[in-house]
N, CA, C and O atoms as a Tinker XYZ file with bonds, in Angstrom:
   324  protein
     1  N     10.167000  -20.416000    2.406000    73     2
     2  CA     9.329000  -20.896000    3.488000    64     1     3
     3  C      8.022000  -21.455000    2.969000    63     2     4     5
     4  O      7.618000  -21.029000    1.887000    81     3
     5  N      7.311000  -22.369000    3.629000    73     3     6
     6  CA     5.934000  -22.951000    3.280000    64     5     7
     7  C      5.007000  -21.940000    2.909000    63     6     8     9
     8  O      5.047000  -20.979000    3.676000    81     7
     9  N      4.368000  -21.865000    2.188000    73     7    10
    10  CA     3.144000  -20.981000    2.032000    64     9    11
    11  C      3.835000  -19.427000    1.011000    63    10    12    13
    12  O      3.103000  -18.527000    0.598000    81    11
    13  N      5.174000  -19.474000    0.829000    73    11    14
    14  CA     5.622000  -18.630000    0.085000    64    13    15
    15  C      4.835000  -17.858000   -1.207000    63    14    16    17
    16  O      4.262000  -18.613000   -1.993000    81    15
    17  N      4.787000  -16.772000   -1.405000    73    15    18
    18  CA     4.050000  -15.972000   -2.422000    64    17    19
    19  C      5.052000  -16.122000   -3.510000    63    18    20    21
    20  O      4.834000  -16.643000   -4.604000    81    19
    21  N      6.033000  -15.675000   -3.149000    73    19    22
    22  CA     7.512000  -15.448000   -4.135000    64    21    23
    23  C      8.329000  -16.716000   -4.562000    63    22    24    25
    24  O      8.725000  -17.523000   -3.720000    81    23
    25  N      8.588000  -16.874000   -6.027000    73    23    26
    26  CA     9.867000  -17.503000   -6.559000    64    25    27
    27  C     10.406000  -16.926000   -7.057000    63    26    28    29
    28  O     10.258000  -15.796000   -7.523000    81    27
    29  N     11.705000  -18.136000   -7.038000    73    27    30
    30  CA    13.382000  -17.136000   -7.888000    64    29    31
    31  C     12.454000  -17.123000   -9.515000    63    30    32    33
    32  O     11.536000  -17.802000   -9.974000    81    31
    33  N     13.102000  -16.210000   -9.911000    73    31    34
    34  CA    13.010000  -16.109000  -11.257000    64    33    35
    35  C     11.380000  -14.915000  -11.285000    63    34    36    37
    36  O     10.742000  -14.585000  -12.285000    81    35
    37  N     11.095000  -14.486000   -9.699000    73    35    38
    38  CA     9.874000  -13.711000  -10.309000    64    37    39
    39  C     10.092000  -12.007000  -10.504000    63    38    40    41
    40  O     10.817000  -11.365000   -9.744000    81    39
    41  N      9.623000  -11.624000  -11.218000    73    39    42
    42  CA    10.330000  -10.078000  -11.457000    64    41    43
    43  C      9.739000   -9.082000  -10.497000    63    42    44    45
    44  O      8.728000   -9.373000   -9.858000    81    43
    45  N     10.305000   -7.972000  -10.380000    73    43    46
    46  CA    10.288000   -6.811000   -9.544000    64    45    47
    47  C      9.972000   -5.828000  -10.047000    63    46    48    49
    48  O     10.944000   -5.528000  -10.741000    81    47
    49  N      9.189000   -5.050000  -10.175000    73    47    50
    50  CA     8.681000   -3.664000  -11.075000    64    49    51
    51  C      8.333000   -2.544000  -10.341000    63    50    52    53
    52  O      7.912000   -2.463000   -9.187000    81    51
    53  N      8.594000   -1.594000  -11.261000    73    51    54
    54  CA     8.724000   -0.127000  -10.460000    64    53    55
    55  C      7.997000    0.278000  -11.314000    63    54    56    57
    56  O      8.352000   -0.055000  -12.444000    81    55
    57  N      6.368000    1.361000  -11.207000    73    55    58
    58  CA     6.110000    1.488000  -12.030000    64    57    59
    59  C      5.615000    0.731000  -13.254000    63    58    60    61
    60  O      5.447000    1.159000  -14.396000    81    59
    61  N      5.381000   -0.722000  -12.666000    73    59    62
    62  CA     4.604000   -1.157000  -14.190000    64    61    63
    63  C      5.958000   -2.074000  -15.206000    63    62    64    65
    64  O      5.762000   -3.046000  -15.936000    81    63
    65  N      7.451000   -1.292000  -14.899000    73    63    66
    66  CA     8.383000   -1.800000  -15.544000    64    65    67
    67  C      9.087000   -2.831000  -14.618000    63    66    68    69
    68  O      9.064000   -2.924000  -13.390000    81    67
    69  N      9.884000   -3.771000  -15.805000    73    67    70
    70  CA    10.608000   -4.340000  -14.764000    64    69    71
    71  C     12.256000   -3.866000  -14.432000    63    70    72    73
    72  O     13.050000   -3.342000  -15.214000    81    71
    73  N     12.451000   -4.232000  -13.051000    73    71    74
    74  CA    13.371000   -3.372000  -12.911000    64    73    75
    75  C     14.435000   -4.339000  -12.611000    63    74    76    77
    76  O     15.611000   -4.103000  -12.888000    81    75
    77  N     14.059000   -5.378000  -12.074000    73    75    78
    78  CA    15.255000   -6.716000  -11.444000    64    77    79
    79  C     13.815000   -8.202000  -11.083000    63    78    80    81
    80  O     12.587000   -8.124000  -11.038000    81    79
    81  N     14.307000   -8.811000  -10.988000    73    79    82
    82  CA    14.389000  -10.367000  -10.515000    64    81    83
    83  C     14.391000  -11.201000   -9.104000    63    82    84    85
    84  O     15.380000  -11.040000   -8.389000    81    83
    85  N     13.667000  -11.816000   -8.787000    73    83    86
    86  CA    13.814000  -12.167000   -6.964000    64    85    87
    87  C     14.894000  -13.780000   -7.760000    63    86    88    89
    88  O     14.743000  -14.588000   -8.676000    81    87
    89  N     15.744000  -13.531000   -6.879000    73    87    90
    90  CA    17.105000  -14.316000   -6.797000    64    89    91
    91  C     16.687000  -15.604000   -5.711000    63    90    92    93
    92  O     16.799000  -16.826000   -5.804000    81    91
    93  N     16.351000  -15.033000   -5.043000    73    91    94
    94  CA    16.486000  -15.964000   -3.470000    64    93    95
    95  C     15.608000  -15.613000   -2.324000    63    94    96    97
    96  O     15.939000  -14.563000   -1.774000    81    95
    97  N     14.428000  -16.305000   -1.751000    73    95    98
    98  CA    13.520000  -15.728000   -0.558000    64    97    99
    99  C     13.986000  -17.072000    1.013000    63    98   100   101
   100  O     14.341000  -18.235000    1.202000    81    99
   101  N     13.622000  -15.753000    1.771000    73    99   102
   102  CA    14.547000  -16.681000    3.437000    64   101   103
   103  C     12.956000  -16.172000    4.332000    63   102   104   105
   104  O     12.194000  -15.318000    3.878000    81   103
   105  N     12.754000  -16.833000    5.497000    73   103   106
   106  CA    12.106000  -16.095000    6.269000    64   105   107
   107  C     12.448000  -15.415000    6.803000    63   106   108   109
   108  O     13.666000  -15.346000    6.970000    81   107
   109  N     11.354000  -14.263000    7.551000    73   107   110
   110  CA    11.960000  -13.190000    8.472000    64   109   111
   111  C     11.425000  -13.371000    9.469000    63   110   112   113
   112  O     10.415000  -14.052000    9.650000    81   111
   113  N     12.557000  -12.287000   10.884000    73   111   114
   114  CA    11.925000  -12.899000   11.877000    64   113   115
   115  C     10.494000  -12.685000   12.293000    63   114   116   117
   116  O      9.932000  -13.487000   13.039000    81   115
   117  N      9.937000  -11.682000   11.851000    73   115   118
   118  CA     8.043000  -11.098000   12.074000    64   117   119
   119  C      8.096000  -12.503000   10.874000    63   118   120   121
   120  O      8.859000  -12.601000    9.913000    81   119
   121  N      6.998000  -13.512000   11.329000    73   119   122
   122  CA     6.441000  -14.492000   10.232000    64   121   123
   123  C      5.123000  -14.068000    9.426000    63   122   124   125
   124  O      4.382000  -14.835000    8.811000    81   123
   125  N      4.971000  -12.456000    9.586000    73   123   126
   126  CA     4.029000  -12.008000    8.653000    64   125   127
   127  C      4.769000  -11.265000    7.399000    63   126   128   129
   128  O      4.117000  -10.711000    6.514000    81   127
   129  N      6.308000  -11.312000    7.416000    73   127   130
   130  CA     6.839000  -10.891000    6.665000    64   129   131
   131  C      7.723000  -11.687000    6.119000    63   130   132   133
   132  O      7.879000  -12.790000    6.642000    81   131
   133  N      8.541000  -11.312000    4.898000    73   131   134
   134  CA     9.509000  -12.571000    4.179000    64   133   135
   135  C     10.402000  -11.538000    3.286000    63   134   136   137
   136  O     10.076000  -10.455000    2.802000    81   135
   137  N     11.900000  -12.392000    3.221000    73   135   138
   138  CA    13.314000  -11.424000    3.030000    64   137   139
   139  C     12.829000  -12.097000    1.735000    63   138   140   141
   140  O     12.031000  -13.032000    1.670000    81   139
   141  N     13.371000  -11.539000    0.825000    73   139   142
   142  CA    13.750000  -11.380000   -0.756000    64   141   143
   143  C     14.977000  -11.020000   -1.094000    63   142   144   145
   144  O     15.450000   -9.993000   -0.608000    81   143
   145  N     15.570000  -11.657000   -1.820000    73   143   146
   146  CA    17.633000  -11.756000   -2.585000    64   145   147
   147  C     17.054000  -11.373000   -3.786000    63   146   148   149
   148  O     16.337000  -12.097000   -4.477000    81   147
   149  N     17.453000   -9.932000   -4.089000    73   147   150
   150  CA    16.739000   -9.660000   -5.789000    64   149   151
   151  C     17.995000   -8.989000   -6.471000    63   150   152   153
   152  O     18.777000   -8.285000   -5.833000    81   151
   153  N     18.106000   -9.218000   -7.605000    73   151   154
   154  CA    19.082000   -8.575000   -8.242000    64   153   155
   155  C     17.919000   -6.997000   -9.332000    63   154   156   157
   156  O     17.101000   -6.911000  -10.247000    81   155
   157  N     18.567000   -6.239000   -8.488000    73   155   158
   158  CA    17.643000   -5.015000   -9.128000    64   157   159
   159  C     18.791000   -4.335000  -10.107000    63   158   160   161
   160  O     19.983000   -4.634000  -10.041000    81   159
   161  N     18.150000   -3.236000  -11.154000    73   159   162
   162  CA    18.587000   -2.285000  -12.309000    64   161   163
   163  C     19.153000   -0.987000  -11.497000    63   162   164   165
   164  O     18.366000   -0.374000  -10.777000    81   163
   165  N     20.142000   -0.677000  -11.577000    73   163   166
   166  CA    20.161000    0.728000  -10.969000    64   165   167
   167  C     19.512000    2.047000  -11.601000    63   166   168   169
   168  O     19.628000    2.457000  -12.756000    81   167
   169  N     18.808000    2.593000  -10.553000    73   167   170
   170  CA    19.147000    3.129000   -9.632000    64   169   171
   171  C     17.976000    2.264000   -8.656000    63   170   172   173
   172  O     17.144000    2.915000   -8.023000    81   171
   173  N     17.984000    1.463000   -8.624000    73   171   174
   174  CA    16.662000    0.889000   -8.256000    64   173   175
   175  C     17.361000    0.143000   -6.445000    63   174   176   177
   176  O     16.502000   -0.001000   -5.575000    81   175
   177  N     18.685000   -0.205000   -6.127000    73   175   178
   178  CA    19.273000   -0.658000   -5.705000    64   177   179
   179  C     19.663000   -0.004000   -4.176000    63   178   180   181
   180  O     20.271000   -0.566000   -3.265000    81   179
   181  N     18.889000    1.903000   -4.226000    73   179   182
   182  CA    18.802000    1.664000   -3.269000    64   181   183
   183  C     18.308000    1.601000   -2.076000    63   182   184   185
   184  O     17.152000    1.419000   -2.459000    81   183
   185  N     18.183000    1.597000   -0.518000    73   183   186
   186  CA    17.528000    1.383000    0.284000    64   185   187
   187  C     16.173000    2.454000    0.457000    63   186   188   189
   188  O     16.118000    3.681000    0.367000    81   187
   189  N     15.178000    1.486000    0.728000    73   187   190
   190  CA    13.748000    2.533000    1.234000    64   189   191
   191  C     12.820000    2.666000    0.133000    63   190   192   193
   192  O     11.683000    2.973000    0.491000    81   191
   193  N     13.023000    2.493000   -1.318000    73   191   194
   194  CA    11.956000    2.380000   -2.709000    64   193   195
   195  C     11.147000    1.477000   -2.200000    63   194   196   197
   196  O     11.546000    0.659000   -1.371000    81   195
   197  N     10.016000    1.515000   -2.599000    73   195   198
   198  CA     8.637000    1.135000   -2.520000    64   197   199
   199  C      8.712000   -0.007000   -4.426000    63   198   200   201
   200  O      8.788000    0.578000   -5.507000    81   199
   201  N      8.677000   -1.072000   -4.341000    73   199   202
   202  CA     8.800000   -1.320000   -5.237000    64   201   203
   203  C      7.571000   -2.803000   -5.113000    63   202   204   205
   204  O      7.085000   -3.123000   -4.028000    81   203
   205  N      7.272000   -3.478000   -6.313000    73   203   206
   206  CA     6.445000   -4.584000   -6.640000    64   205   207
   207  C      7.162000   -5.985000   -7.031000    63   206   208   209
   208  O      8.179000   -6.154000   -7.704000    81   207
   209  N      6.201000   -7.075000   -6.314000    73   207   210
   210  CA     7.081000   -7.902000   -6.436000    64   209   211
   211  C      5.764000   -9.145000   -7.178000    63   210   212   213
   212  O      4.805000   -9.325000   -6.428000    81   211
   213  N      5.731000   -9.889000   -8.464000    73   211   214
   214  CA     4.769000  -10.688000   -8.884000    64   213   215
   215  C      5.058000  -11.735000   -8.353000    63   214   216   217
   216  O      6.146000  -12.305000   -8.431000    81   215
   217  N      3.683000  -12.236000   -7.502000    73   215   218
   218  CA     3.485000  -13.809000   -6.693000    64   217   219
   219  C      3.499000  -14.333000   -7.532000    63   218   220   221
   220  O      3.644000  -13.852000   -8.655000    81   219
   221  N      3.298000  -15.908000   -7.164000    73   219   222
   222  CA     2.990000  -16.648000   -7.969000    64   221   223
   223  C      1.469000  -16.813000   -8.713000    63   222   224   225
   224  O      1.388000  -17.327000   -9.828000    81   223
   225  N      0.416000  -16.382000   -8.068000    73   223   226
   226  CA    -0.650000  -16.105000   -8.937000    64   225   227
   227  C     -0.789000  -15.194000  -10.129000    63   226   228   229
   228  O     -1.622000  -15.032000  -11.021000    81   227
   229  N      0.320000  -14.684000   -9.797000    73   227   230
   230  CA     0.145000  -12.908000  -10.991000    64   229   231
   231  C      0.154000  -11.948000  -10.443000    63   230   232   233
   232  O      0.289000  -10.888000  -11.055000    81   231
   233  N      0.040000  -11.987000   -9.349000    73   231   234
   234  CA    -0.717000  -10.567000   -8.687000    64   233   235
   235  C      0.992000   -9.920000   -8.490000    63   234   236   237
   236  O      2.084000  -10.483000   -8.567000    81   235
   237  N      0.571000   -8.408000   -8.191000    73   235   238
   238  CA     1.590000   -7.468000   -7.486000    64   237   239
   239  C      1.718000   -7.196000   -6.183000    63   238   240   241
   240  O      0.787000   -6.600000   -5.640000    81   239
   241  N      2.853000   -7.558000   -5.428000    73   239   242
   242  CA     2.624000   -7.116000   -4.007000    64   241   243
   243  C      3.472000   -6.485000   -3.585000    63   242   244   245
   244  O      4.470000   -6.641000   -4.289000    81   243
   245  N      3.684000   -5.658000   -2.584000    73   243   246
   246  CA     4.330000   -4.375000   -2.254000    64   245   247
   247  C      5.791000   -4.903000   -1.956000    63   246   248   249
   248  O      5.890000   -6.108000   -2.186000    81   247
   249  N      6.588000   -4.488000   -1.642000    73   247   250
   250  CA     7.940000   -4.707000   -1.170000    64   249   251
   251  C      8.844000   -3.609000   -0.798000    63   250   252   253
   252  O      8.505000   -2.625000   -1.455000    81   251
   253  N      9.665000   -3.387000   -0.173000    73   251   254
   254  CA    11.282000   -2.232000    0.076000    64   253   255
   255  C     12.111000   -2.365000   -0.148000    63   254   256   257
   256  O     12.694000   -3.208000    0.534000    81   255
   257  N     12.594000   -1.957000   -0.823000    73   255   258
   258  CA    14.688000   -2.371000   -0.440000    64   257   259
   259  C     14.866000   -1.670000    0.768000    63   258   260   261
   260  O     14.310000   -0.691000    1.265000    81   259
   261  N     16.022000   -2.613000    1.206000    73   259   262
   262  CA    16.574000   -2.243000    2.407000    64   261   263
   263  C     17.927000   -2.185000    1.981000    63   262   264   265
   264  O     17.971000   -2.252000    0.753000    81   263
   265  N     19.102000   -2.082000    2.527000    73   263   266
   266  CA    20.328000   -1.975000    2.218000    64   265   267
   267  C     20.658000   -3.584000    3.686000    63   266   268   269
   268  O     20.045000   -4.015000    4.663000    81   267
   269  N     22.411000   -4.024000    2.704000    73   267   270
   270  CA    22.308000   -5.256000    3.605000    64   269   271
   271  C     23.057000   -5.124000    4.200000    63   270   272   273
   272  O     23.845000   -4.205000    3.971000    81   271
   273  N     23.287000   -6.278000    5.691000    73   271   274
   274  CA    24.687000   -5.544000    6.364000    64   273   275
   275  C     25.499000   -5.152000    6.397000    63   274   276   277
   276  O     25.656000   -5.145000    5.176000    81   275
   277  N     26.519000   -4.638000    6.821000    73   275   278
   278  CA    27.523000   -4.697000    6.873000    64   277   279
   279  C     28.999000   -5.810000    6.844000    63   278   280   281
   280  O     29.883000   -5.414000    7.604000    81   279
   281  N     29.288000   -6.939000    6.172000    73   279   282
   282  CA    30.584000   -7.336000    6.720000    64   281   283
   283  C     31.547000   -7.172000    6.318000    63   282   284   285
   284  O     31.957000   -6.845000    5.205000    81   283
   285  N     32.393000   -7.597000    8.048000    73   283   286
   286  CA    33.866000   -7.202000    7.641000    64   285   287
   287  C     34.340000   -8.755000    7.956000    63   286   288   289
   288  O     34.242000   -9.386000    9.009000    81   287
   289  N     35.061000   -9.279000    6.276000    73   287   290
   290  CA    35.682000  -10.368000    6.467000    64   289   291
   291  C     36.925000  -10.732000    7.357000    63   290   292   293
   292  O     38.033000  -10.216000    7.508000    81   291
   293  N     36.541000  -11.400000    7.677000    73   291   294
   294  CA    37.899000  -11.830000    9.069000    64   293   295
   295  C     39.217000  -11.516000    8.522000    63   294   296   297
   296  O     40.174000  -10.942000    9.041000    81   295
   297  N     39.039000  -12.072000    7.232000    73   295   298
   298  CA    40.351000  -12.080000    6.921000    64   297   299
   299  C     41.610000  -10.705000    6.750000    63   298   300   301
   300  O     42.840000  -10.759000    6.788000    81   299
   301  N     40.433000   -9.246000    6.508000    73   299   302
   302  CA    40.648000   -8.106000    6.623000    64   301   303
   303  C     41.076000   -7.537000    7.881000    63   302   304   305
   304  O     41.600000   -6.427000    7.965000    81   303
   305  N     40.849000   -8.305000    8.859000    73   303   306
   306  CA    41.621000   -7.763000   10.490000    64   305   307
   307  C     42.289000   -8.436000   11.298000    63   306   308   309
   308  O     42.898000   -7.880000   12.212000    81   307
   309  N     42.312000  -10.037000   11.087000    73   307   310
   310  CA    43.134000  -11.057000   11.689000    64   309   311
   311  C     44.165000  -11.250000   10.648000    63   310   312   313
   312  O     44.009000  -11.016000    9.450000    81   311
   313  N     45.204000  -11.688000   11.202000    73   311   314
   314  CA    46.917000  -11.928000   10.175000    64   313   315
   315  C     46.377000  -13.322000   10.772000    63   314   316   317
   316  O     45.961000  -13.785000   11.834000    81   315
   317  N     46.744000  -13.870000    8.895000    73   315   318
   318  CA    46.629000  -15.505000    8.672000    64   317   319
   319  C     48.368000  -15.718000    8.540000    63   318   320   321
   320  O     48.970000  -15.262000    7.568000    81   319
   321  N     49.071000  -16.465000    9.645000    73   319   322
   322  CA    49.762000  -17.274000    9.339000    64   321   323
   323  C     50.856000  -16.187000    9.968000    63   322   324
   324  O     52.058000  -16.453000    9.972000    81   323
């Protein structure tokens, strides 16, 4: 989104270390907030950690994991053919 803090390729740290990578940022629906696609280290992966995310200035800014939806591919409950 315009005005974005976050790029792909910026790292995620727990503690000072790094733990994973922001993959991919989307907006959210509160526009004071913004989704992050990160590929994190386990155990880092799962929902509710308090973790850091480096803007593009340098700085550290707060972040969560959340856990992601649920799907169930169609193809798992409809008969193709």
């Amino acid at each position: 989104p315009a005005g974005s803090a976050f790029a792909a390729g910026a790292p995620v740290l727990a503690g000072g270390r790094q733990v994973g990578t922001v993959l991919h940022r989307a907006p959210a629906a509160n526009p004071a907030e913004e989704l992050l696609l990160a590929l994190l280290d386990a155990p880092f992966w799962v929902p509710g950690l308090e973790l850091t995310a480096v803007d593009g200035s340098g700085a550290g800014r707060p972040l969560r994991t959340v856990s992601l939806p649920r799907v169930v591919a169609r193809s798992l409950t409809t008969k193709i053919a």
